[in-house]
N, C-alpha and C positions, 0 to 999 in steps of 0.2 A: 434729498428732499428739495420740493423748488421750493425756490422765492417764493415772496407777497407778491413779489410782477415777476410772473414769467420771462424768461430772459429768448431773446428771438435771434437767431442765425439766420440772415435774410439773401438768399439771391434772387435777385430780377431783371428776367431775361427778357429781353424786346425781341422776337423775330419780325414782329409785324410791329413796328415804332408807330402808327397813326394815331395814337394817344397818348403817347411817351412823357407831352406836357403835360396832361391831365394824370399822370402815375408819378407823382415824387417818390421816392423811397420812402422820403419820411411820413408822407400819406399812407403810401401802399403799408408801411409797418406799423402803422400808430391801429388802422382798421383792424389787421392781425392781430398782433397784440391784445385790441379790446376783447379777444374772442377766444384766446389761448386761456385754458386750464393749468398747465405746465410748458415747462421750457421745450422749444423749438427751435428744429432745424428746418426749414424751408427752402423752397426753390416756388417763383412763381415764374411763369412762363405766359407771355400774350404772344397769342401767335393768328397764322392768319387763317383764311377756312378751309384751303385744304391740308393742312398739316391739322388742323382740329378736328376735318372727319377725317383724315388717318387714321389721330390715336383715336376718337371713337370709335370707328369702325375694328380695326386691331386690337383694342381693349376691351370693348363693352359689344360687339358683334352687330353696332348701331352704323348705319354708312350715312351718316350728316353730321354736320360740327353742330357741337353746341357749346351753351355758355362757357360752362364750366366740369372738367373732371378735375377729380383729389385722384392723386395715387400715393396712401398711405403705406409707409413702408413700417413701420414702427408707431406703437406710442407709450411705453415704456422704456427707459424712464427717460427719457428725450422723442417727443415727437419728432418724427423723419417721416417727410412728405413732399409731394412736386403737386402743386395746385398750377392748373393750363386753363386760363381763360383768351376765349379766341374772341378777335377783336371786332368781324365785322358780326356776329353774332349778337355781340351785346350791347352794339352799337344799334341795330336791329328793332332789339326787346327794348331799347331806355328808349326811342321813337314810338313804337307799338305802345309801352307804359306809359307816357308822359314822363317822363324820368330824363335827368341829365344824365348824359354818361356815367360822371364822379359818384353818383349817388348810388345807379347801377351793378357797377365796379366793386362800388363797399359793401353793397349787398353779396355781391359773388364772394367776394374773399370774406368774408364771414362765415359766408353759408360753406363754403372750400374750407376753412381753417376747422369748423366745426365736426364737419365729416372727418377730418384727416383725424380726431382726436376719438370718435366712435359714433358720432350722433349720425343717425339718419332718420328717415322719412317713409322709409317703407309701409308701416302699417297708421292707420290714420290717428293713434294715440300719440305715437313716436313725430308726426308729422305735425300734429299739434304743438308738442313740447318744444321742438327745434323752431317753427317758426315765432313760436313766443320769446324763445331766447335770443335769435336774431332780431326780433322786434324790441325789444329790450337793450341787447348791445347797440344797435343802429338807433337809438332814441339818444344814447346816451353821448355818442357820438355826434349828434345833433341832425341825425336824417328821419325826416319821415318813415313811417311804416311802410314795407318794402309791398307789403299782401294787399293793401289797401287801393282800388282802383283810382284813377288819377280823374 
């Protein structure tokens, strides 16, 4: 049975360091953490855009990076997952949004830590429920709502 707080196994891998500042671990897991249901194992990976359309394109049959994939491998009774956010991508979207990077980033690994646990977006009830809940942890967190135009 977990915890009251989920207990998080963190690695974070830099391929693409151009925000390396902006990712403390302690950031990058405190975001996680707010989003986790039970205890985890993680791998997050920032990489650059062609290693992120790689695994798009070889993963999902998609040939352009984007923000973010979850590759959940488990989530009983230890989430095991590799969340890959690619860096000039969302570097991209937080310009296009009006969004700072950091604020961007915590949206990702939310919205990644969330998936990796079973939520998705596919049908528009399911895509409701997850943005509410993202909107909800990232408030508490202290970031604006992620949905809300800038």
């Amino acid at each position: 049975m977990a915890s009251a707080r989920p207990e998080l196994s963190l690695s974070l891998q830099f391929a693409d360091a151009s925000h390396r500042a902006q990712l403390p671990r302690h950031k990058v897991a405190r975001w996680i953490r707010a989003a986790l249901e039970s205890d985890a194992e993680l791998a997050v990976r920032i990489v650059d855009a062609e290693e992120g359309r790689a695994l798009n394109r070889d993963f999902r049959g998609k040939d352009y990076a984007t923000n973010v994939l979850t590759f959940d491998y488990a989530k009983e009774p230890v989430v095991h997952a590799d969340l890959v956010l690619c860096a000039p991508v969302v570097e991209r979207e937080a310009a296009e949004q009006g969004k700072t990077i950091v604020a961007h980033y915590a949206h990702l690994l939310v919205h990644g830590t969330l998936h990796a646990q079973g939520w998705d977006h596919e049908r528009a009830r399911d895509a409701k429920r997850m943005e509410a809940r993202e909107t909800a942890i990232l408030a508490a967190l202290g970031f604006a709502n992620p949905y809300e135009e800038a």
